[in-house]
C-alpha angles and dihedrals in degrees: 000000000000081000101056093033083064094040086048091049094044105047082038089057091033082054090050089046091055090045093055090035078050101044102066093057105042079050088055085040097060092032079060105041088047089045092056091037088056086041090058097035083062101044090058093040081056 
């Protein structure tokens, strides 16, 4: 049981390190993807 309890703890934080390392660049992602869909919108609305 200790042994799983620490397999558990460590695969849970190494989860909660991928998610932060994740979540700046689907951030930048998103930031990207919403910059080019605003730079077409106004190039057909020209």
């Amino acid at each position: 049981p200790v042994v799983l309890d620490v397999v558990n703890n460590s695969t849970a934080s190494g989860t909660q390190r991928t998610i932060l390392n994740i979540l700046p660049l689907l951030v930048l992602v998103v930031l990207v993807l919403a910059f080019v869909g605003v730079m077409k919108i106004g190039k057909s609305g020209k």
